[in-house]
C-alpha positions in Angstrom: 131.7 -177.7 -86.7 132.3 -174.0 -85.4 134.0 -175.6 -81.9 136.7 -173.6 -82.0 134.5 -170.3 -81.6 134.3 -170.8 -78.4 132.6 -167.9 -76.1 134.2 -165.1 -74.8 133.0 -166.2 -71.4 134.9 -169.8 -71.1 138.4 -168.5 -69.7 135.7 -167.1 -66.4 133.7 -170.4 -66.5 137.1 -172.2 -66.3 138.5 -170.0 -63.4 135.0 -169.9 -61.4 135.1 -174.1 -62.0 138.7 -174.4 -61.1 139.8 -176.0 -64.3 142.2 -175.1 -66.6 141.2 -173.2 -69.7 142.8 -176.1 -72.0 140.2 -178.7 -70.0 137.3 -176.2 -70.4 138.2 -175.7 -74.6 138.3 -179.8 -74.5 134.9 -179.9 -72.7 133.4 -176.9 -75.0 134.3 -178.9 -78.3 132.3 -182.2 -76.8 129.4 -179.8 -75.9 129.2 -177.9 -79.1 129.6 -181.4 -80.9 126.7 -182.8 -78.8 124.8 -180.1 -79.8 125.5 -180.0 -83.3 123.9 -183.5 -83.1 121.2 -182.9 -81.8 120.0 -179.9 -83.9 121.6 -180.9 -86.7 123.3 -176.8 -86.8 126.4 -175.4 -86.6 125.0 -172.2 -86.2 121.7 -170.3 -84.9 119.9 -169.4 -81.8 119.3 -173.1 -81.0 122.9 -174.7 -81.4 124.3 -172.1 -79.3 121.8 -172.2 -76.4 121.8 -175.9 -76.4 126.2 -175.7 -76.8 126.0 -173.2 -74.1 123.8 -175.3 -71.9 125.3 -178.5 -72.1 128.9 -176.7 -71.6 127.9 -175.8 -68.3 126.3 -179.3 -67.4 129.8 -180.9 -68.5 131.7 -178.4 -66.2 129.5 -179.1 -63.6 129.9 -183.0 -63.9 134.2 -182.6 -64.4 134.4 -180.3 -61.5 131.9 -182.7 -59.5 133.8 -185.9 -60.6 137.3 -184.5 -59.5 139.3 -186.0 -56.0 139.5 -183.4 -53.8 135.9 -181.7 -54.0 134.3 -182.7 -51.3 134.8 -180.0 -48.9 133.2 -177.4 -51.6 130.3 -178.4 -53.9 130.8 -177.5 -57.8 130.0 -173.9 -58.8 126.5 -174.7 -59.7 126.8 -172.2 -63.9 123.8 -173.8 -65.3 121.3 -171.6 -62.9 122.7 -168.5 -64.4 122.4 -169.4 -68.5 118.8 -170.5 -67.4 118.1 -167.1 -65.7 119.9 -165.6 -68.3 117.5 -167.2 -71.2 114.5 -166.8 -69.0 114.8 -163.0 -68.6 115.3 -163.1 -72.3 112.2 -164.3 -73.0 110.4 -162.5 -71.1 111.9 -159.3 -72.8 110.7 -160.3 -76.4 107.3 -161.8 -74.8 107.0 -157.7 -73.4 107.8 -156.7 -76.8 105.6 -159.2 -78.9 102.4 -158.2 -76.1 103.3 -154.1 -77.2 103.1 -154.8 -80.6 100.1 -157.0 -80.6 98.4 -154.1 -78.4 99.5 -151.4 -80.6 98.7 -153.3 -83.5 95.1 -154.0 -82.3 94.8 -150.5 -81.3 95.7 -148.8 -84.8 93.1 -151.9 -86.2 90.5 -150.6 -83.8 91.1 -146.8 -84.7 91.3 -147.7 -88.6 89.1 -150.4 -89.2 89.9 -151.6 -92.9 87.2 -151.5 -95.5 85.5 -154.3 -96.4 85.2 -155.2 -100.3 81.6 -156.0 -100.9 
């Protein structure tokens, strides 16, 4: 399992939580190991969303979960990775629409020829 490549980002997910970076690596090794289960990958588009996601949802539920919180409500993280993903795919859903349209285009200019 590729737990210990932890992103670049967890030290600022740790600080904006208020836990300490050794907690956050702890809780980043269970996410990335629940999501190695699930997709059966250590590597990939898919086990890193789903590590990145479920990160984020165990920060959520440690910083929720400790005594003391309940003057503030948890840093809600998980918005921003769905944003994040979201405007993602709407970028490659742009880019996938030009092609098609160019590619239709160049097919309407250039029919091919039929074999009879």
């Amino acid at each position: 399992m590729n737990s210990m490549n932890a992103p670049k980002i967890l030290p600022w997910i740790a600080k904006r939580a208020g836990i300490s970076e050794e907690l956050a690596l702890k809780l980043w090794r269970r996410a990335a190991g629940e999501a190695e289960f699930l997709t059966g990958q250590t590597e990939g588009s898919e086990f890193w969303g789903l590590a990145v996601e479920r990160f984020l949802a165990i920060v959520e539920d440690e910083v929720g979960c400790q005594p003391g919180d309940k003057l503030s409500p948890a840093p809600q993280l998980t918005w921003m990775w769905r944003h994040q993903t979201r405007m993602s795919l709407l970028s490659l859903m742009a880019a996938q629409n030009t092609y098609r349209f160019w590619q239709n285009a160049w097919e309407n200019l250039y029919p091919a020829k039929k074999a009879a």
